[in-house]
Each structure stands twice: as structure tokens, then as C-alpha cells.
TISEDO-961939 format. One record per atom (N, C-alpha, C): y, z, x; residue in one letter. Coordinates in steps of 0.1 Angstrom, whole numbers, plus 5000, padded with zeros to 4 digits. Each point is the difference from the previous one (the first is absolute). Example, Ala and Ser with C-alpha at 12.3 -4.5 7.8 and 13.67 -1.06 7.14 Angstrom:
REM TISEDO-961939
494350785132a 501250004991a 501250005009a 501149934996s 501150005009s 501150084992s 
REM end
This chain:
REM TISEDO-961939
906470184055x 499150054990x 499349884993x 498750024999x 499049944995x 499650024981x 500049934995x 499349974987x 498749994995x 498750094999x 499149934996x 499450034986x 499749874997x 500050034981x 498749934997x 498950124998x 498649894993x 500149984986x 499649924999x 499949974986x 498949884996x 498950035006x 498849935001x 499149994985x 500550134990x 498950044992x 500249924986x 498949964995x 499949904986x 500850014988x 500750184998x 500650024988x 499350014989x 498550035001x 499249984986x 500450094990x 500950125001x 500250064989x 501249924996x 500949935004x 500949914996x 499949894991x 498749955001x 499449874996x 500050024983x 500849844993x 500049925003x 501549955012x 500650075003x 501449965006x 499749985013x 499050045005x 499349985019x 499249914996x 499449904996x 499549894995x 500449895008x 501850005001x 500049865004x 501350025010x 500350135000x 501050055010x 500150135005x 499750045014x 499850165006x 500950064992x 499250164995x 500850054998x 501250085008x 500149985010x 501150025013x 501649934994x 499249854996x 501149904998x 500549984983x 499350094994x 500650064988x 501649994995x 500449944992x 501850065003x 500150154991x 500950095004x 500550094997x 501250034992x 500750004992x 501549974999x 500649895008x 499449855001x 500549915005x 499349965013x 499350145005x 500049955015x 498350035001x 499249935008x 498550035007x 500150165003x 499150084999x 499250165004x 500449985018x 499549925004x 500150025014x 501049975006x 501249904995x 501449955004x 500550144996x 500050084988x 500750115004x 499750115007x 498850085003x 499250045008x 500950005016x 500049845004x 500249995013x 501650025000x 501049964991x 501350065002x 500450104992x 499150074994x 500650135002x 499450085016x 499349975004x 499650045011x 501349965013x 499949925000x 501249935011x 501450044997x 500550044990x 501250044994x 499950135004x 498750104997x 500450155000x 499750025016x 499249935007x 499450055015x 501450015010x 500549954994x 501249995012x 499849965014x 499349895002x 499449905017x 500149874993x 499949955007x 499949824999x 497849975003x 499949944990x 499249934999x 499949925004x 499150025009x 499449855008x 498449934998x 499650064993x 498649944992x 499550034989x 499449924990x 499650054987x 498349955003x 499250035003x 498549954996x 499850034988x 499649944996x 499350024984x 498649945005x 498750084992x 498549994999x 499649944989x 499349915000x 500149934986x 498749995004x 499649934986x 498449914996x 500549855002x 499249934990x 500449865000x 501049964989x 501150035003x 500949974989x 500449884998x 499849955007x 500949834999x 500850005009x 500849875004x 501349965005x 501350024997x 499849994987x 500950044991x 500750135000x 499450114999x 499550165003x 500550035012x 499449905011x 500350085014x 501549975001x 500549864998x 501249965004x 501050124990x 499950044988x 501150084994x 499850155010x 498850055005x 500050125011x 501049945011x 499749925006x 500949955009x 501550034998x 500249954987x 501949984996x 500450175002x 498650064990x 500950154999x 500250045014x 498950025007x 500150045011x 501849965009x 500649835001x 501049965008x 501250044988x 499750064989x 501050064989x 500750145008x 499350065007x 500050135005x 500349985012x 500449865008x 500349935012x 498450125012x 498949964992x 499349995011x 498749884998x 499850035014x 498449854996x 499050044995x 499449934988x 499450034993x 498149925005x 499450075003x 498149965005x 498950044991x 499449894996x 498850014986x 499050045011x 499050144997x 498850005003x 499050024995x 499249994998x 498549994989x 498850095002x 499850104991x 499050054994x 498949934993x 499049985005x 499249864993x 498950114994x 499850145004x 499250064991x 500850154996x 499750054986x 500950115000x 498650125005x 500550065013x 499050105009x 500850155001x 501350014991x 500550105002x 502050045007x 500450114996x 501549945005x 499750015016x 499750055008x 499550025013x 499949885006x 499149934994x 499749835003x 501449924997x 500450044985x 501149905002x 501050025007x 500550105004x 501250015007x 499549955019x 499350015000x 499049945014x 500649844999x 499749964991x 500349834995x 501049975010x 501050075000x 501249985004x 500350085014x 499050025010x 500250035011x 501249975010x 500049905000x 501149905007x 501350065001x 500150084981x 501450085004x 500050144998x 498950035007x 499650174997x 500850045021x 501149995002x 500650075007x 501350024999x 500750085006x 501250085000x 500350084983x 501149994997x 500450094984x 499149914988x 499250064993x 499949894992x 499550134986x 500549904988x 499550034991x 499149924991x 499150094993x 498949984994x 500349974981x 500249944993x 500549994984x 499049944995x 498850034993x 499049964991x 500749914992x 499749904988x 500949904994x 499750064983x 499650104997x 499950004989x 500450164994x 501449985007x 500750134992x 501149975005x 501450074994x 501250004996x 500650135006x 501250065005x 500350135000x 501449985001x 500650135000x 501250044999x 500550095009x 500250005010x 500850145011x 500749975008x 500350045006x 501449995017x 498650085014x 499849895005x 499150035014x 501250045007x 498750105007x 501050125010x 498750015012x 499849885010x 499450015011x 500050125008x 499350055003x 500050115013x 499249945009x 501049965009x 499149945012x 499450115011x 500250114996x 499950095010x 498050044997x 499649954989x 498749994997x 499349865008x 498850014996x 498749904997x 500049884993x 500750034987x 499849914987x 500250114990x 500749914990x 500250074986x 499349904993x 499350114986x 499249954989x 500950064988x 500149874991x 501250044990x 498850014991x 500150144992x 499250034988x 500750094986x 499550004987x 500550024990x 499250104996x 500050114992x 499750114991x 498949914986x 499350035000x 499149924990x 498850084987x 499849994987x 499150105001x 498949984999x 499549844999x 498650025003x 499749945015x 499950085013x 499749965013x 498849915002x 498949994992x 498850005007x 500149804994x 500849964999x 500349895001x 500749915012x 500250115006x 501149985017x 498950055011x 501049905013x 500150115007x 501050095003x 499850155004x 501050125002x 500150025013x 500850124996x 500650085016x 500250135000x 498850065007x 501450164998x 500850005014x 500450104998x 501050075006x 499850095007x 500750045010x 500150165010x 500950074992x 500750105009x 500950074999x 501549935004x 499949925007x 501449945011x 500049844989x 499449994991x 499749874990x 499649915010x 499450035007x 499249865009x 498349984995x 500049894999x 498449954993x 498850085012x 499350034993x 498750045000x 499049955002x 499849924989x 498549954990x 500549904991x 499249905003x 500249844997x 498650044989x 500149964986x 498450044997x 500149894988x 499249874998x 500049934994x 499250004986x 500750014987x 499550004987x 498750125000x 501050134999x 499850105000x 498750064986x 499750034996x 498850054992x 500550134990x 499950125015x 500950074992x 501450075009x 500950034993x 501450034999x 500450065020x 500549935005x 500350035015x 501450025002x 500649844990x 501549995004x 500749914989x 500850024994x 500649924986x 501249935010x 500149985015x 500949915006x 499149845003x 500249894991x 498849875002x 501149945006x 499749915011x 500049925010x 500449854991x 501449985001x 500749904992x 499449865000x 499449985011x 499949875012x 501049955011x 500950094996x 501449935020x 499650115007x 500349975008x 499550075020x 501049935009x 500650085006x 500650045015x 499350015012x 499849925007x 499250025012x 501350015015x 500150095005x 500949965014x 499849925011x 498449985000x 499449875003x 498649945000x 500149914995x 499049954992x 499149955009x 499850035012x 498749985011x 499450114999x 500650134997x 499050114996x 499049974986x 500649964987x 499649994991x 498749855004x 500249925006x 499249865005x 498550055005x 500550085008x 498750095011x 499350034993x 500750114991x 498750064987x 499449924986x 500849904998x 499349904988x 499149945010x 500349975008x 498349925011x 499050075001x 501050135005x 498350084998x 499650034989x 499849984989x 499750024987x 499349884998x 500549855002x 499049945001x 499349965010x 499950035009x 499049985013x 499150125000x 499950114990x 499050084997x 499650024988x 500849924995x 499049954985x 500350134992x 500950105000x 500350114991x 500649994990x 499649984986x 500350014991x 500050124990x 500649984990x 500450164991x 499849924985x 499150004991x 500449964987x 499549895002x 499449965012x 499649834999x 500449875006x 501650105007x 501249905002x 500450095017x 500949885005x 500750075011x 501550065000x 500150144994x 501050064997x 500950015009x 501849994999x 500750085006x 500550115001x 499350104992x 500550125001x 499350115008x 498749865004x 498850045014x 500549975014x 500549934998x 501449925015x 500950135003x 501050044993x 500850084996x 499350155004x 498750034994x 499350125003x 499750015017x 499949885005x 499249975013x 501850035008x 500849964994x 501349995014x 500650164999x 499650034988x 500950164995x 498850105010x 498749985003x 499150055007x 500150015017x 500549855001x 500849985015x 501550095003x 500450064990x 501650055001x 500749964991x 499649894997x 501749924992x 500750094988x 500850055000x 500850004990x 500249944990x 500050044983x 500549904993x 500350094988x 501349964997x 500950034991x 500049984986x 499850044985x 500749934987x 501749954997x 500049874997x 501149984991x 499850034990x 500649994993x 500450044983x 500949894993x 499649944988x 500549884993x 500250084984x 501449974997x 500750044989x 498949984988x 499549835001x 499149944988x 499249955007x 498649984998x 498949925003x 499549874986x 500549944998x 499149884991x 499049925006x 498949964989x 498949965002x 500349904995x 499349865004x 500149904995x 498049954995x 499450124997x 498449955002x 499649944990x 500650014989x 499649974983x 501249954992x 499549964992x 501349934984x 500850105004x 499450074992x 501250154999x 500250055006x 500150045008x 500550025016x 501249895006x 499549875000x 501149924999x 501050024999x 499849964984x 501350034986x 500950105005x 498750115003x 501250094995x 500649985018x 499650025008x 500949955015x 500849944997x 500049864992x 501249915001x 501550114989x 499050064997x 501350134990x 500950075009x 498950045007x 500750085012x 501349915005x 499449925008x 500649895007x 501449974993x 499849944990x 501149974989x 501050155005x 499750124995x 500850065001x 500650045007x 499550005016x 500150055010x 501449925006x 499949834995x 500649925001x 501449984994x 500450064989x 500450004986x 501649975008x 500850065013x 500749984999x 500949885005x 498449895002x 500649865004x 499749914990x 500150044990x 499349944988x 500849914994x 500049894993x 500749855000x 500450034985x 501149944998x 500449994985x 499949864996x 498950044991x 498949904995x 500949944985x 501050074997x 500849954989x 500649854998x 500149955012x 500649855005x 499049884996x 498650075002x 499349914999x 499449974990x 499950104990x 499249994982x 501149954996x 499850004983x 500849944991x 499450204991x 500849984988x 500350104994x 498650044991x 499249915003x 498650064997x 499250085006x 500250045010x 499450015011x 500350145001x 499450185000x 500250095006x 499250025015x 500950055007x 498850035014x 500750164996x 499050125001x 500050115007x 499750005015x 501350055007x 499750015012x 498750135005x 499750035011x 499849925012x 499249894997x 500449855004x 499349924999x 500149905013x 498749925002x 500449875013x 499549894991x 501049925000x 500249844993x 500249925008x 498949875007x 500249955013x 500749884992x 499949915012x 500949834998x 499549934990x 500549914997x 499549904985x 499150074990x 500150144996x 499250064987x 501249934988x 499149994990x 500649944988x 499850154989x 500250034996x 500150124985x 501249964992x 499350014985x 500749984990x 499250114989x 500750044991x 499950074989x 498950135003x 500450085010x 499050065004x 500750125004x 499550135002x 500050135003x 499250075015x 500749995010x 499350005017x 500350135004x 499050085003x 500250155007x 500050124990x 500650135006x 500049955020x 498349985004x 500150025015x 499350015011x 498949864998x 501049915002x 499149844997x 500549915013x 499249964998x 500249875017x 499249924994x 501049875000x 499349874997x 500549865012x 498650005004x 500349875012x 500749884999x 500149905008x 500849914999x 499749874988x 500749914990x 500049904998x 498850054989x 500350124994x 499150034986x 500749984989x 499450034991x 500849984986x 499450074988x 501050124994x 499650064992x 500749974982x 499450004995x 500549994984x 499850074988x 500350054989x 499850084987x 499350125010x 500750095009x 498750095010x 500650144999x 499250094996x 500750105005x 499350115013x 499949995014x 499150005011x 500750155005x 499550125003x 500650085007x 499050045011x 500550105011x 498550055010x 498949915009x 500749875004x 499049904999x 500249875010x 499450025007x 500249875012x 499549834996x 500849915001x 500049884994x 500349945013x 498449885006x 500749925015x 500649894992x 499549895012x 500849865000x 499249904988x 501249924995x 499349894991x 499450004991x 500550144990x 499250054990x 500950004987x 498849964991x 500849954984x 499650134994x 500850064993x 499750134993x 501150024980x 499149954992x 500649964988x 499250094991x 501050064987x 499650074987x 499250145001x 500250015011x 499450165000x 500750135008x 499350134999x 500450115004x 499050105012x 500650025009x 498650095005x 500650075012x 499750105004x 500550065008x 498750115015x 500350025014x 499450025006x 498749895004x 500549915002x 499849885003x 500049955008x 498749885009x 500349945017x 499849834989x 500549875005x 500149904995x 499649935015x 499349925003x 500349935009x 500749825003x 499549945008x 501149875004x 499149894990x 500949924991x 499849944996x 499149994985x 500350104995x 499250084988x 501049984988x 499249924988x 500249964991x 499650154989x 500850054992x 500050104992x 500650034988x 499349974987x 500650054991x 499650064989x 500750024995x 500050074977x 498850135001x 499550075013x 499850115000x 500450105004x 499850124995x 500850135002x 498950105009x 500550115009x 499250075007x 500450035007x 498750015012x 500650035017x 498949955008x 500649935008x 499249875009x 500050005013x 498449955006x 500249965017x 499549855001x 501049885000x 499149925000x 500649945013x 499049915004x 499849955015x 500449814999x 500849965008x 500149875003x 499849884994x 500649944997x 499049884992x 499550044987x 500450084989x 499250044991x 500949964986x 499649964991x 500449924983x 499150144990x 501150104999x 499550094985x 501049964986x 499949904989x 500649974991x 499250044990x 
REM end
């Protein structure tokens, strides 16, 4: 089984926090969007992974090499390949030809889920999709009668199908799905402006293919602040029952409401944490009372209160009250 994960795109609704780091490589409750992405994938598929491609822009060296780690974290080899223009998911999953054969799956990098994958190899490919109520922000799927897909119909207008298309895909083999992204671009067919997959998908389901829905317990989005936040809430709880007793490490000033993630070298004194707080490594919080609210690495946070909140690395903050997105490198006193 194959891995492929694009995650080519800028994050501009993310911004200031995609500024100076993909939002892919985000941390979550401790860990990057896409590190957990790929092992919850590898954990629930039940095959061994033997490649992770990830589709990137120009991220750096830096960037590529932590793809890499996740990827040999999940004991498979981990291969950077580049999207140098964003032309559509069609295009980008093309990026990565190389490993578009035998079982492979498809995991967009900028969503979260929750379920127990249940393969039916006796199909084409499964498309894991969620109940949604405003569709025309997706693409959908209806349905037959035997629940086998139909109609692939991308950001619908008006009301077809309230099942949107998560971003993971099942392919039984990914030289069928290769064939049809080529032809998509070797005839220059686009939908919306872009080279769609759910035009790929239209073109193999037209040849015969079969293809199936999965179903995911939870779907989170990671596209916005709040959306984040509240993901890392999720996460937090979802997590709750490996959760660290953080009592060892304060002094008696110190409340955490759990669910919380408190990485290595955090300092807090006289302060009030949680729940649903994740604060990165080698920060330091003081006089605070912070709940709902993701805190990364290397950040000074003194005399204030605020909650539903993104902090980023290396952010100097204090003596105001609210609710905040601040990005990287940033001094609010």
C-alpha cells in the first residue's frame, strides 16, 4: 500500500500561521496535521506501508526532511514531489505518478478524521465522505440503490447530495486512476478553471469501475483559526485517555483543566491552563489564565487572559485580554 498526500497549497485562509510554516506542518495537540493524517491512516488500514509521497511547493529543506521522518515513523520511505503551480487536485495528485500503481491511497493534508476503515476490495476504490449541510462547498456523491457511487459532481450549486467528499480515496490500482489524470491533462479539460478529480473518477466510473463510500465517525477541518482550535479540541479529547499527569510538573500555582497537551521544557507559574490547550515546546507562561487555545514553540505569554486562541513560535505576549491569531515572530505588549 501506497501513501499519497498533497499538500502543495499556500494556507491563505490560515495566514498569519502559513507565513513561515505550511499549514500541513502545523502542530496539533503536539504533533504536525499531516504526521497525524499519515498515522492514523497506517494504523487503521491494516497493510504495511511502503511509500508516503507527499506534493509539496517550495517548502524548504527543513520541511522536506521532517516529511521524510513522518513518512520512516510509519516504517515506510518517505518521497518529496513538487507542485510548482496550484492547477487543480487532478494535477496534483499526477505530481506523484511514480507511485500511482498497485493499492494506493489518496489523503489531502488539510483535514483530520475519525473512523475504523473497512476496505472492500471486491470494488474499484472507496471514497470516504461525510453528511454535511452546506454541500455546495464540496465535492459530492450520490448514490444508487446497492450504495454504489453514481455521480462525482464537484461544488454543487444546487442541492444533489449532502454526502461531500472528505479528501482520502481508495484506489485498487492506481494505473487506472494515472491513465485518467493524463487524460485530463493531455486534453486540457478543466471544470472551475482547474483540473479536477472528481472528473478522473467520472471518466473510470464511465469505463465500469466501481466505487464505493466509506464513512468517518468525525471529519475535522483544519482550514481556519477556528477550525483549528477547535480540531485541536477534538483531538484533545479524542486523546483524553493517554493523557499525562501534569501534577509533577507545576508547583501549586499552577491549575491545568484537563484535556490538555503540555510539551517538554514549558515553564508555567501562577496560572490557570484549560481545558483544551496545547502549548509547544520550551514556552513559558505567567500570571495567565489561557483556555481553548493552541500555544507553539518558544513563546513568552505573561499578565493576561484569552481564550479560542492560535499563538505562534516564538511570540512575545502580554497584559492583554481577548481572543487571538497571532503568527510567528510577533511582540504584542
Amino acid at each position: 500500500m501506497k501513501i499519497i498526500v498533497p499538500m502543495a497549497g499556500q494556507g491563505k485562509r490560515m495566514r498569519p500561521h502559513t507565513l513561515t510554516v505550511p499549514k500541513p506542518l502545523i502542530p496539533i495537540a503536539g504533533k504536525p496535521i499531516v504526521q497525524r493524517l499519515v498515522e492514523d491512516i497506517a494504523q487503521i488500514c491494516g497493510e504495511t506501508i511502503s511509500e508516503v509521497a507527499f506534493i509539496i511547493g517550495d517548502f524548504g529543506k527543513e520541511a522536506e526532511n521532517a516529511l521524510i521522518k513522518i513518512a520512516e515513523s510509519v516504517g515506510a520511505k518517505g518521497t518529496i514531489c513538487y507542485q510548482d503551480e496550484a492547477l487543480g487536485t487532478a494535477h496534483a495528485v499526477l505530481c506523484a505518478k511514480h507511485a500511482l500503481d498497485g493499492e494506493v491511497i489518496i489523503a489531502f493534508a488539510d483535514t483530520l478524521f475519525r473512523a475504523k476503515f473497512d476496505f472492500d476490495r471486491n470494488k474499484d476504490g472507496m471514497i470516504w465522505v461525510h453528511s454535511v449541510e452546506d454541500p455546495s462547498a464540496f465535492g459530492v456523491v450520490k448514490l444508487n440503490e446497492q450504495g454504489v457511487i453514481t455521480d462525482f459532481i464537484e461544488k454543487p450549486q444546487q442541492f444533489i447530495s449532502d454526502l461531500a467528499i472528505i479528501g482520502i480515496y481508495y484506489f485498487k490500482d492506481g494505473n487506472n486512476l494515472k491513465n485518467e489524470l493524463q487524460y485530463l491533462i493531455d486534453n486540457n479539460i478543466k471544470e472551475k478553471g482547474e483540473y479536477q478529480l472528481t472528473n478522473a473518477l467520472e471518466n473510470m466510473k464511465a469505463k465500469g469501475l466501481q466505487f464505493v463510500p466509506g464513512k468517518v465517525d468525525e471529519w475535522l477541518d483544519c482550514g481556519n483559526k477556528n477550525a483549528t482550535v477547535y480540531t485541536n479540541q477534538r483531538v484533545l479529547i479524542n486523546n483524553a485517555a493517554n493523557k499525562e499527569d501534569y501534577t509533577a510538573r507545576f508547583d501549586k500555582s499552577v491549575t491545568i483543566h484537563e484535556p490538555c497537551f503540555i510539551a517538554a521544557g514549558v515553564e508555567i507559574t501562577n496560572s490557570e491552563i484549560g481545558p483544551f490547550v496545547s502549548i509547544g515546546e520550551n514556552s513559558r507562561i505567567e500570571n495567565a489564565k489561557i483556555s481553548n487555545s493552541i500555544i507553539q514553540n518558544n513563546t513568552s505569554i505573561s499578565n493576561i487572559n484569552f481564550a479560542n486562541s492560535m499563538i505562534g513560535n516564538h511570540v512575545v505576549l502580554r497584559g492583554n485580554a481577548g481572543e487571538f491569531s497571532i503568527g510567528d515572530y510577533s511582540t504584542i505588549v
